[in-house]
Each structure stands twice: as structure tokens, then as C-alpha cells.
N, C-alpha and C positions, 0 to 999 in steps of 0.2 A: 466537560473537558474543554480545553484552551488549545486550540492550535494558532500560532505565529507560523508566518513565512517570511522570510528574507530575500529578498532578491533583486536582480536588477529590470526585469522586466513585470513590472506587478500589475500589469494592463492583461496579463496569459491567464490571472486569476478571476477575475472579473466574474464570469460566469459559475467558476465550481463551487464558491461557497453561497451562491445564490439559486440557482438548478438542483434538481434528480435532488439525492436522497440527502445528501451535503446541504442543499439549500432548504430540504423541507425542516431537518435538525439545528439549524440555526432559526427558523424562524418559530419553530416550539421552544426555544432556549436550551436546547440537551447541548449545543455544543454551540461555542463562542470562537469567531474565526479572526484575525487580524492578519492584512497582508503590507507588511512594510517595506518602502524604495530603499535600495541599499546606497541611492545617489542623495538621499537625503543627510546620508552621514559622512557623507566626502567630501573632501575640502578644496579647493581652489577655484574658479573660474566655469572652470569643464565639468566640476564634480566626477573626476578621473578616478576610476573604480580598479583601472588596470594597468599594468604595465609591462616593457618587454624585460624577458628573463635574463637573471644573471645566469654569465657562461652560455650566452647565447642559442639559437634556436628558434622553430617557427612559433607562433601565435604570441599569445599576450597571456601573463598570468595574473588573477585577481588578489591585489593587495591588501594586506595585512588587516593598515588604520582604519578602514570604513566598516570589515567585518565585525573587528575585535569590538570597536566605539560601538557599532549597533548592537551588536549582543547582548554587550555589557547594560546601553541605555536600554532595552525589551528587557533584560534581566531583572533590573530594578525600580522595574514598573507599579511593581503592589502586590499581593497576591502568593502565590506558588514559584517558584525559582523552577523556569522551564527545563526542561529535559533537550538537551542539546543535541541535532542529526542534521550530520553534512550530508548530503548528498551529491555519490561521486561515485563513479566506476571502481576507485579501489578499496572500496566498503566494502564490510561481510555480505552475504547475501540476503534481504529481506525474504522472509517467509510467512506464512499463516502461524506459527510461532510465536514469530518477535513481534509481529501484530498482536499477538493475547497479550505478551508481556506489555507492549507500550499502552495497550488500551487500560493498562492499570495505574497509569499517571497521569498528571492531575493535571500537566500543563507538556505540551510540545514544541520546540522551536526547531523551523526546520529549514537551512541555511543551504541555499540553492546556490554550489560549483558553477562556473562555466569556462568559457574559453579554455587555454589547455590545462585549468586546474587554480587551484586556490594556492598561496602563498602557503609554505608547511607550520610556519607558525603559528596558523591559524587551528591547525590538530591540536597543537597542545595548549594555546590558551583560552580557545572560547570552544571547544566540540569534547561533549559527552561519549559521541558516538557514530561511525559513520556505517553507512548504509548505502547499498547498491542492490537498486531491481533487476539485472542483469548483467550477463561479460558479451558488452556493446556497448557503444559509447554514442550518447547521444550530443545535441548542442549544448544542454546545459541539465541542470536538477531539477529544473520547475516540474518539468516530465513526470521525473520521479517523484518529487515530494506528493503530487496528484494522487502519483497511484499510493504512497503511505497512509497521506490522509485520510484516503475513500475506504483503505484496506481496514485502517485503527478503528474508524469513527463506526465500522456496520457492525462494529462488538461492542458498541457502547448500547447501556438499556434502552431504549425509547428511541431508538433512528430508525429501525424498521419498522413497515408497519407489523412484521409478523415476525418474533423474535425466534421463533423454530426455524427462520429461514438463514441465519448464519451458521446455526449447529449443522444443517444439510449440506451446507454446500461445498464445493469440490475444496480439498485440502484440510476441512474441519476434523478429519478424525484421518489426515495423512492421505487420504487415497483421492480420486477425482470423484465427481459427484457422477451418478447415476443420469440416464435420460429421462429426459421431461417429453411429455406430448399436451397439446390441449387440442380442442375441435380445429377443424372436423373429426372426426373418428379415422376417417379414409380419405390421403388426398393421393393424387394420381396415384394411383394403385396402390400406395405405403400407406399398411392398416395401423393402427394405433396395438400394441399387444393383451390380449384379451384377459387379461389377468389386470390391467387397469383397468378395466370395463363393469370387470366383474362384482366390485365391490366388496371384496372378502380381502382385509386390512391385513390381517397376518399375512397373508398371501403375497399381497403389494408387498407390502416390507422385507418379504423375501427376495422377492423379485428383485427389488431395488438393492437391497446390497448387493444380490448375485452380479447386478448390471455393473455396478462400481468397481468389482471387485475385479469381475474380465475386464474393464473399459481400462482400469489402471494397470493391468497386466500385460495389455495387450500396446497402450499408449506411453506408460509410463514405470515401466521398467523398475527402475533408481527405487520411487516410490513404494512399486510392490515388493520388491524387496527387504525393504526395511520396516514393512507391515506387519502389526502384531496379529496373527491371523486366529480367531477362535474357532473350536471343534467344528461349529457351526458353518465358519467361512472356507471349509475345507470341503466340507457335504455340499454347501452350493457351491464353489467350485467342480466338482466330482461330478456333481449331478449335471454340468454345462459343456462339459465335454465329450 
């Protein structure tokens, strides 16, 4: 898979497609990273990226010609025709979801908002799709496009080292993931629970959903809620209280 980035600060990328798990799957080849200056595509003097708003107002909105021109030249680069995500507060909400869907495509471009927002022409002629990791507003997308990419890329085959470690973890099957312990066994008085000790795997397995299942109950609400709960998750429920 192909991830592009857009942006005007591509010096904040440096590190994440080179580090941790981002940087170990680029240098196996499972995923090919490109981070492009969006001041490369602006024109004048200043290579001015922004400007102040019509019908007045605080900050500076980012202009149209540099997005659109860049899109268009990353677009028809060779290859796959990227999948286009702005990122910006007033995007749907990104979830462990829309992470399986995008981790099914073949190429990403992901076009980082800042100041108080992108020029709205820019919705309708170079974005596929906008996307928001939360209702907060940061300085700009790069934030966010971070956390898409690390989110997409740990579903792709061959990024982790242990591929049962995406199916487990919190949000994979809706609910939050279970506690983890590793040694010591016992530290300041918190014993590890003796049912991971014991080495009887059904057993854990029970365990570990029963823990998911209060942990999402009791933290997250919204979630438990809209859990499909089997016979089973009812008995270790029952059984916990």
C-alpha cells in the first residue's frame, strides 16, 4: 500500500515513516510512504499557501490553486489513482471501521487542513472523503493524518510482527481490549490474576473476554451498547457480578 501526505509542514513527518512499526513496514517494502511540501506547488515569491477570508474574520484560510495543482500532479504520478482524505474537524468520525475499509485500498492521499480551514472548493474538486479523529480542533491535520496512517497500515499483512495482535486489540470486534500483564508476577502488592498463571487457555480466553466486556461496560458505554453480545457474553457477564 501507498500512502501520500500533503502538507505544509513535512519536516513533523520525518520521523513516522522511518520509526516503530511505520518505519519497520517501509523498510520490508509492505508499505511505500511519500511526504509532499504543499509550498512546492504555490506560486509567487512567498509560495503563499493562504490567504485572509472573504466576508472577513480571524485567521487565514488555505487556498484553493496549490491544493487542487498538487492533488492533481500526486494523482497522475503512475500507478493507482489515490483515495483522497482531507483532514479536518468537520469530517465524519474516523473509527477501527473506516480503518478495515481504507486498509482495502491500494493507494492513500491524505491532505492535511490547517489554519482556520481549507478554501471549500477544495471538497468538491480534489477530496474523496473527509475524515475527523475527534470534536477538538487541533493546529492543523498532520496530527490526524498520523494517527490514519498508523491506524490503516497495522491491518495491512506483514506490518506486525504478530498478526493475531490487530484481531485483539481494543475496538477490533467493537468493545475495548482486555488487560494485559507481563513480569513480574507481583509488583507493589498488585498480583498479576492467577488464571494467567495458570496456563489453562480456555480459561484465559474466558477471562479475557469477561475483562473486555466489564472494561467496555463500565469505560465505554456508547460501545457496550451497541455490542452484539453472545449467550456466552451474557454468562461471563452474570458470572462477574
Amino acid at each position: 500500500m501507498r500512502f501520500d501526505v500533503l502538507t505544509v509542514l513535512p519536516g513533523l513527518f520525518e520521523g513516522v515513516f522511518r520509526e516503530g512499526v511505520l518505519g519497520r513496514a517501509v523498510e520490508r517494502g509492505v508499505i511505500e510512504a511519500r511526504v509532499w511540501s504543499l509550498r512546492d506547488f504555490a506560486e509567487g515569491a512567498y509560495r503563499q499557501t493562504d490567504d485572509t477570508p472573504y466576508g472577513g474574520g480571524a485567521g487565514m484560510v488555505m487556498k484553493p490553486e496549490p491544493i487542487v495543482r498538487a492533488v492533481e500532479a500526486i494523482s497522475a504520478g503512475g500507478g493507482a489513482a489515490p483515495w483522497r482524505v482531507l483532514l479536518s474537524p468537520q469530517g465524519r468520525p474516523f473509527g477501527q471501521a473506516k480503518a478495515r475499509e481504507l486498509a482495502g485500498r491500494e493507494r492513500l492521499l491524505l491532505i492535511c487542513g490547517r489554519y482556520e480551514g481549507v478554501d471549500d472548493r477544495v471538497r468538491e474538486l480534489a477530496v474523496d472523503e473527509e475524515l475527523s479523529i475527534g470534536d477538538y480542533v487541533l493546529s492543523g491535520g498532520e496530527v490526524p493524518a498520523m494517527a490514519v496512517a498508523d491506524a490503516v497500515a497495522r491491518l495491512l499483512p506483514g506490518v506486525l510482527g504478530n498478526e493475531a495482535s490487530a484481531l485483539e486489540e481494543s475496538f477490533s470486534e467493537g468493545l475495548l481490549d482486555h488487560p494485559h500483564y507481563t513480569r513480574p508476577p507481583e509488583f507493589r502488592g498488585l498480583r498479576v490474576p492467577d488464571v494467567l498463571l495458570a496456563g489453562n487457555h480456555e480459561a484465559i480466553r474466558r477471562w479475557r473476554r469477561g475483562a473486555a466486556l466489564r472494561r467496555t461496560r463500565e469505560l465505554r458505554r456508547d460501545l457496550f451498547d451497541r455490542a452484539r453480545l453472545s449467550e456466552e457474553d451474557r454468562q461471563l457477564l452474570e458470572s462477574s457480578s
